[in-house]
C-alpha positions as CSV (number, residue, x, y, z in Angstrom):
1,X,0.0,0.0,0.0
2,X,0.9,3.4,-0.4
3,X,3.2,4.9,2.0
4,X,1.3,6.9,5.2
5,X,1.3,7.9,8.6
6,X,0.7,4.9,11.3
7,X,0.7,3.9,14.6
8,X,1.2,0.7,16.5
9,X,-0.6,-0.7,19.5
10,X,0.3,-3.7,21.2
11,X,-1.6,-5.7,24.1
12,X,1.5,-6.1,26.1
13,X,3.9,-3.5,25.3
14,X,7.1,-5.4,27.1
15,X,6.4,-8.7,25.3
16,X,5.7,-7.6,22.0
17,X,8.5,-4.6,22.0
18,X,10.5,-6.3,19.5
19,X,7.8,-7.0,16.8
20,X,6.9,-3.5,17.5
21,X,10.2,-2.3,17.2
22,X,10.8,-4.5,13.9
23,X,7.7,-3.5,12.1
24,X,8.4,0.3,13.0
25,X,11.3,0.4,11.6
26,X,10.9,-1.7,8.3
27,X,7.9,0.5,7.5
28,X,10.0,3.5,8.1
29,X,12.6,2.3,6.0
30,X,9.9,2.6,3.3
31,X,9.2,5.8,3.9
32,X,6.2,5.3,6.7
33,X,6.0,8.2,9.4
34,X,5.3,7.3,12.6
35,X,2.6,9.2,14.2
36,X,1.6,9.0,17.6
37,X,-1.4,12.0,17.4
38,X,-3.2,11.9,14.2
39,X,-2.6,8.3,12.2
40,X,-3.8,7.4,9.6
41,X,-3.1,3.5,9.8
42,X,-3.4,2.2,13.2
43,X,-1.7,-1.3,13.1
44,X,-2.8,-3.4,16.5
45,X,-0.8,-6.4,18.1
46,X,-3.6,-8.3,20.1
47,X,-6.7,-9.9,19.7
48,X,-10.3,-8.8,19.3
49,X,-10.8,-6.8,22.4
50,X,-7.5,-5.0,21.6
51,X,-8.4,-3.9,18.1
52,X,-11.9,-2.6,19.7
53,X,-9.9,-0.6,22.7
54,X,-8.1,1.2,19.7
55,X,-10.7,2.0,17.6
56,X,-12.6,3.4,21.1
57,X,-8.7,5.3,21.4
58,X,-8.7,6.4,18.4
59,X,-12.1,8.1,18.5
60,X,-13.2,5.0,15.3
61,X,-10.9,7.3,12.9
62,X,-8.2,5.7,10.6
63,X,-7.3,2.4,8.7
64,X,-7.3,-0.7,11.6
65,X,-5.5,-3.8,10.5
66,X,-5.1,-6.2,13.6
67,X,-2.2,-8.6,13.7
68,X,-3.1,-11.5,16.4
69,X,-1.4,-12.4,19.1
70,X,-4.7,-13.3,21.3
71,X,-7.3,-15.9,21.2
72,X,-9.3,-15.6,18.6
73,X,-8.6,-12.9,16.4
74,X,-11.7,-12.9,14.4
75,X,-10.7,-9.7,13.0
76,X,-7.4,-10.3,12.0
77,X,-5.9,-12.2,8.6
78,X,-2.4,-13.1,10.5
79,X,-0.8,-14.5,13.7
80,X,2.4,-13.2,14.9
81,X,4.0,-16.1,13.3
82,X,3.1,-14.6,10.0
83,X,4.5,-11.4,10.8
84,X,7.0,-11.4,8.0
85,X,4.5,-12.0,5.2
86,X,2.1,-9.4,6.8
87,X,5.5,-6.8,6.0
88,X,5.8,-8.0,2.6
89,X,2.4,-7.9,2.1
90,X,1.4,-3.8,3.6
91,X,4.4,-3.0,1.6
92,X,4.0,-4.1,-1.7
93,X,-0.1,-4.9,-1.7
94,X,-3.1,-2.7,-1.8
95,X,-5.1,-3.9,1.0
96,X,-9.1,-4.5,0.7
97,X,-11.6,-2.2,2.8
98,X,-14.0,-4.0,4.9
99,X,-16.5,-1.2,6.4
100,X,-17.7,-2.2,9.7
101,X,-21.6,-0.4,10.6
102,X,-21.5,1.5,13.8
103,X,-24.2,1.6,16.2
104,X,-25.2,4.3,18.4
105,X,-26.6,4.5,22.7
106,X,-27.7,7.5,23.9
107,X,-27.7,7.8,27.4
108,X,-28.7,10.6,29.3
109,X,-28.4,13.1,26.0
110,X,-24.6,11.3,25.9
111,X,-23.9,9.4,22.5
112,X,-21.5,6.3,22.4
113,X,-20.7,4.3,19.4
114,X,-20.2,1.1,19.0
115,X,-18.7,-1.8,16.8
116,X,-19.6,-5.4,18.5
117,X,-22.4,-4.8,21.7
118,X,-23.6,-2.8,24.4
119,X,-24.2,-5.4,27.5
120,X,-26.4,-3.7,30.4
121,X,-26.4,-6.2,32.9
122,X,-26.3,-6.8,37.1
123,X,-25.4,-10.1,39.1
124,X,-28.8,-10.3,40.6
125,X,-32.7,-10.0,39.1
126,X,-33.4,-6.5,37.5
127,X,-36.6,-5.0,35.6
128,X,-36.3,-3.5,31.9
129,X,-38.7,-2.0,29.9
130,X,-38.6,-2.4,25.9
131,X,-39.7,0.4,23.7
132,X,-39.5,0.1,19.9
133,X,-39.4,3.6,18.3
134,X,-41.4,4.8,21.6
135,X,-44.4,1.9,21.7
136,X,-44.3,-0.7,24.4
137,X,-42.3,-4.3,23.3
138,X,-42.5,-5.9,26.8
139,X,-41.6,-5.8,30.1
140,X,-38.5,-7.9,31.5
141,X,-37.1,-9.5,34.9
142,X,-33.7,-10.8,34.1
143,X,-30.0,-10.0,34.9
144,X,-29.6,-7.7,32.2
145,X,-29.4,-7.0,27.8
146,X,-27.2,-7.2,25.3
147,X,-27.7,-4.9,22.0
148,X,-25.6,-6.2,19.2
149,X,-24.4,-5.2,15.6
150,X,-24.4,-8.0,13.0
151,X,-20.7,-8.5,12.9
152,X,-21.2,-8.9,17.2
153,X,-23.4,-11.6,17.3
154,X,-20.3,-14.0,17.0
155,X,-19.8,-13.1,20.3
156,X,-21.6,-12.8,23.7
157,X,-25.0,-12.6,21.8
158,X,-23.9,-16.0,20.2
159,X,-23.6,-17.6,24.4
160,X,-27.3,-16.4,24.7
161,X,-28.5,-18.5,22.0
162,X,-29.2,-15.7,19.3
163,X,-28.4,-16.5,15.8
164,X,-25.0,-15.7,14.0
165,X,-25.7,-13.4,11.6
166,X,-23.7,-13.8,8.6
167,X,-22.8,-10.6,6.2
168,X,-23.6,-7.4,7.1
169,X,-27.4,-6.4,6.7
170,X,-29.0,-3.3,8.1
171,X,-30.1,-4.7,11.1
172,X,-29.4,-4.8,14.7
173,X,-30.9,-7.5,17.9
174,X,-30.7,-7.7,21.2
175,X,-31.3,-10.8,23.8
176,X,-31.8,-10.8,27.6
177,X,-29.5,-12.6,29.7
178,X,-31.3,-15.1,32.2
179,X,-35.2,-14.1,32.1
180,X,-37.4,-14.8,34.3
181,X,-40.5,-16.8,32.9
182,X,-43.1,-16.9,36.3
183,X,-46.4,-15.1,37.0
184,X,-44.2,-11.5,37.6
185,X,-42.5,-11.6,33.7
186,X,-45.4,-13.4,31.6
187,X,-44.2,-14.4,28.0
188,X,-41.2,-11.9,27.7
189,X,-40.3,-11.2,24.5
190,X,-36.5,-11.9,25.4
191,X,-34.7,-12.1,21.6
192,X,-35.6,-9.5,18.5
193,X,-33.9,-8.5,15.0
194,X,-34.7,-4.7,14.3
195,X,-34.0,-2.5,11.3
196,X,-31.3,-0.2,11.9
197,X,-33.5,2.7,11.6
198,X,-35.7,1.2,14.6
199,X,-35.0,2.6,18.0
200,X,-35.2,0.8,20.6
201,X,-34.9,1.8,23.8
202,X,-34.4,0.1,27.2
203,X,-35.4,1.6,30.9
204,X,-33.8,0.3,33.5
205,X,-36.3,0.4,36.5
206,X,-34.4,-1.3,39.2
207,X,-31.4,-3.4,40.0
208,X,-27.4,-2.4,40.4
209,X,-26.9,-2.5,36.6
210,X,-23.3,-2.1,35.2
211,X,-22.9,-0.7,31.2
212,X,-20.2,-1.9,28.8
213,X,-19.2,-0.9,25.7
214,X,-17.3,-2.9,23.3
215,X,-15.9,-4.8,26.2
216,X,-15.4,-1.6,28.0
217,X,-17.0,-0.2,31.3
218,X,-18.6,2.9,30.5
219,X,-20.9,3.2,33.6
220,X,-21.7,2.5,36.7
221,X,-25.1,1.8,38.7
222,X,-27.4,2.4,35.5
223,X,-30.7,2.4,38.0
224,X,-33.4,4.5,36.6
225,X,-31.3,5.6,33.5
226,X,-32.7,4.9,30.0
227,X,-30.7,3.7,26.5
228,X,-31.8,4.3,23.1
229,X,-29.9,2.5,20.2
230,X,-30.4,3.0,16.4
231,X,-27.4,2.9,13.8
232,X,-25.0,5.4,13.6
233,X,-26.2,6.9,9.5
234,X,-23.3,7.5,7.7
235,X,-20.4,6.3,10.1
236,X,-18.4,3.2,10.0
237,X,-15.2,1.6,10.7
238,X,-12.1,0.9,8.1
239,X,-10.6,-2.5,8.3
240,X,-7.9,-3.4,6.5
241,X,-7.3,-6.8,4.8
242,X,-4.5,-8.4,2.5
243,X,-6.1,-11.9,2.3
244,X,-8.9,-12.9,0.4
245,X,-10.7,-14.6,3.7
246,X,-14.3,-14.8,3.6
247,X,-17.2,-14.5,6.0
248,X,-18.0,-17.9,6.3
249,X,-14.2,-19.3,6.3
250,X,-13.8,-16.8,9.4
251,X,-16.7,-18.1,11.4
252,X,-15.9,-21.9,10.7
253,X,-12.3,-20.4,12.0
254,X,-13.2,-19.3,14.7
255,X,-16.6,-20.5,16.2
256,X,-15.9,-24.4,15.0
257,X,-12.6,-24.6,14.9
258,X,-12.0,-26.1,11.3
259,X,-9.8,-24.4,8.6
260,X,-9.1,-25.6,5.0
């Protein structure tokens, strides 16, 4: 790819210096400029939860290409053991753009975007209320929500029993964690797919509720405190690839465990 401004993040700073050291200054060599306030390519050594603390650091502006050294690394189209071919292949390949949707949560009149899913959940029993653009969906005792993008329901959505959705189309879901089905929470409606121009929103009447973000705690004690979520129009994330992996070779990666 063309030569530009970049940045490297790394999970674990001590263990990875000399890959981070290696691939600063073979990209510099090549006439790269490291960059440290404004990047435009923002290179990540970690897994899935790294790349998504970067895109949050990075206020989701730049180029992201994630080289794993985590678990997973469903994002990501090379282990550090490939590190070598990734070089060769930023410097003398034009990568492929993958555009990731973002989703918004308003809370309290403050806006939050998000990649993968919003959990709002408590270690004991709670009550919700659902709202779909402002008309009543149901009414909830559980331990908590999770609002999800499409490309997030391969994860904690996916331990709830919601379905993996598979491309990316203009939708959004959510599922409860641990409902309560008795005479207090008749027949919640615990699992929904919305358009993304849908709002839903979610009132938190009682419990000691914690919100993350992408992984991330955002807030504390959400009692009383209400979350709308719609897409974010026009916004999305850059993701850089050099290999031609698909979708579906990614999920049966990743979820089953079977490559080629």
């Amino acid at each position: 790819m063309k030569s530009t401004d970049f940045i490297i993040h790394s999970r674990n700073p001590e263990e990875n210096a000399k890959h981070v050291n290696h691939i600063r200054s073979c990209l510099e060599e090549h006439g790269f400029v490291y960059n440290e306030k404004d990047p435009s390519l923002i290179i990540v050594l970690g897994g899935d939860g790294s790349l998504m603390r970067a895109i949050h650091f990075h206020q989701k502006k730049g180029m992201f290409v994630l080289i794993n050294t985590g678990h997973l690394g469903f994002y990501s189209d090379y282990g550090i053991q490939e590190l070598e071919e990734f070089l060769d292949n930023i410097l003398h390949h034009e990568p492929m753009m993958m555009e990731l949707p973002l989703l918004q949560v308003n809370i309290d009149g403050k806006v939050h975007d998000f990649v993968n899913d919003v959990a709002i959940q408590s270690g004991e029993t709670c009550f919700l209320n659902l709202y779909i653009n402002g008309e009543p969906l149901t009414n909830i005792r559980c331990n908590g929500i999770v609002v999800s993008s499409p490309i997030g329901t391969t994860g904690y959505l996916t331990s709830l029993g919601s379905p993996v959705v598979i491309g990316q189309p203009d939708i959004y879901q959510y599922a409860i964690i641990a409902p309560c089905y008795n005479a207090l929470s008749l027949n919640p409606i615990n699992k929904a797919i919305l358009q993304s121009d849908q709002v839903l929103t979610v009132e938190v009447q009682k419990g000691e509720i914690d919100c993350y973000i992408d992984g991330g705690r955002k807030r504390e004690d959400c009692a009383g405190k209400v979350f709308h979520f719609t897409r974010d129009k026009g916004k999305n994330i850059s993701l850089l690839h050099f290999k031609k992996i698909t979708q579906t070779k990614r999920l049966r990666k990743n979820i089953s465990g079977k490559e080629d």
